[in-house]
Structure formats: C-alpha cells, structure tokens
C-alpha positions as CSV (number, residue, x, y, z in Angstrom):
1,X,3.5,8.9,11.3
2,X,1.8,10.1,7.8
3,X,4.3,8.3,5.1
4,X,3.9,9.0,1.4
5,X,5.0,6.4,-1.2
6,X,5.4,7.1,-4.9
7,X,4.2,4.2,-6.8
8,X,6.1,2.7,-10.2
9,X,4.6,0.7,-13.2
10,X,0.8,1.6,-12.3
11,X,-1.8,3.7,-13.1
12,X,-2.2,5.4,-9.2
13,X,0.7,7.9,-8.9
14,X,1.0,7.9,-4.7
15,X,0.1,5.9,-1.7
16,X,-0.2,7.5,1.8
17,X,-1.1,6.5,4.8
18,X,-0.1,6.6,8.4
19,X,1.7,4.0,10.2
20,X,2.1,3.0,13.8
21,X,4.2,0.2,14.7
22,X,3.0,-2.0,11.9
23,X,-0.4,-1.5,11.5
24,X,-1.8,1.0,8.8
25,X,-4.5,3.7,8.8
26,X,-5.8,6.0,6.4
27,X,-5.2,4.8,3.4
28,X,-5.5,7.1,0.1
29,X,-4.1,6.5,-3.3
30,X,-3.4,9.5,-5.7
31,X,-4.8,8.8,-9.3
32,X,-5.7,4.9,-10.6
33,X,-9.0,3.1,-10.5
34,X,-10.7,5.7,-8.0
35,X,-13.4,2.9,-6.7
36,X,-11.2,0.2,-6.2
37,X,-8.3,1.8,-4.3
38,X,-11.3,2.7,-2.2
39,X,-12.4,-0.6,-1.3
40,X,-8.7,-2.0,-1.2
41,X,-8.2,0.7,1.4
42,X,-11.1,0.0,3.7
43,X,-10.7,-3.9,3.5
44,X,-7.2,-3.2,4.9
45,X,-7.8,-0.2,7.3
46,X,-5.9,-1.2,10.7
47,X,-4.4,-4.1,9.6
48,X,-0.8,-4.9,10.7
49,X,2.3,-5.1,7.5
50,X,2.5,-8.8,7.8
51,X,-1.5,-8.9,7.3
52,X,-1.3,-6.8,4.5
53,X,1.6,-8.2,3.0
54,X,0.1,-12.0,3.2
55,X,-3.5,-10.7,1.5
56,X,-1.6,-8.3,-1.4
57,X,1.9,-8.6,-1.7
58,X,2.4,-10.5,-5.5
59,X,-0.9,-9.6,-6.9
60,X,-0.1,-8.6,-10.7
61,X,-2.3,-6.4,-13.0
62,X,-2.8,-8.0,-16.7
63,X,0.9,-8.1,-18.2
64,X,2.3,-5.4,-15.7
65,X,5.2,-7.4,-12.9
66,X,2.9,-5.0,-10.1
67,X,-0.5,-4.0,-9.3
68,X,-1.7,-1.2,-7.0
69,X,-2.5,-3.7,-4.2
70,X,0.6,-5.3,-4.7
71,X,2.5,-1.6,-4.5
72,X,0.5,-1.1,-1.2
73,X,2.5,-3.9,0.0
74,X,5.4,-2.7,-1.1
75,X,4.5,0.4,0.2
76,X,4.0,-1.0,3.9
77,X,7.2,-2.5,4.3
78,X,9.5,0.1,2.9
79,X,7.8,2.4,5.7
80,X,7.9,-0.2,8.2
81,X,11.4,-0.7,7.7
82,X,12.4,2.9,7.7
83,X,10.4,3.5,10.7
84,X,12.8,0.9,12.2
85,X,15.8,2.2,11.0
86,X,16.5,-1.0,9.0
C-alpha cells in the first residue's frame, strides 16, 4: 500500500513510501537535503517499523524537536497503525 506522509518542523515537505505488513519500500522524500534523504532511504529499504523506529526514531536536527530521519519514523508508525486499524 503506497502511503503519503506530510512532514512538520523540517525542511522535506512529504514522505512516501509503501508498506506491507511492517516493512517499508520505496522510500522518497519531497523537498529537504536531496542527497541525504537518498542515503537515509536506501540504508532503510525493506526494513520492518520496529527496525526503523530503533535506528531513527529521536534523532533531532540542530535546535529543531525533529529531524527528517526522525519524521520517517514517525512516518512508519502512523501508517503502520492505520494499516491496522488502531
């Protein structure tokens, strides 16, 4: 399932990606630092939510209380919950 996620208090506007069960694939981020959301986006390819979660999920960017890696986290378990119906 392709899910789009608009992203708050960073430079990168949008995350998509698809999702299937819990892992992710295809990972693209809409505006921010072009090279690395690439790399971020292939280190992670086909990792599950948890993995994802455990590498990103509280990584800041200078002052800011979020980071792009750390709204991909976000990101992954909003969609993995709504997938679920929780």
């Amino acid at each position: 399932m392709e899910y789009k996620y608009k992203t708050s208090m960073v430079c990168s506007q949008q995350i998509n990606f698809n999702i299937e069960g819990n892992v992710i694939t295809n990972i693209t981020f809409i505006g921010g630092c072009n090279g690395n959301l690439k790399a971020i986006a292939k280190l992670v390819e086909g990792m599950t939510v948890e993995e994802i979660e455990a590498k990103l999920k509280g990584n800041l960017c200078g002052r800011k209380p979020t980071s792009c890696a750390d709204q991909l986290a976000r990101a992954v378990r909003k969609a993995y919950e709504e997938t679920r119906g929780n």
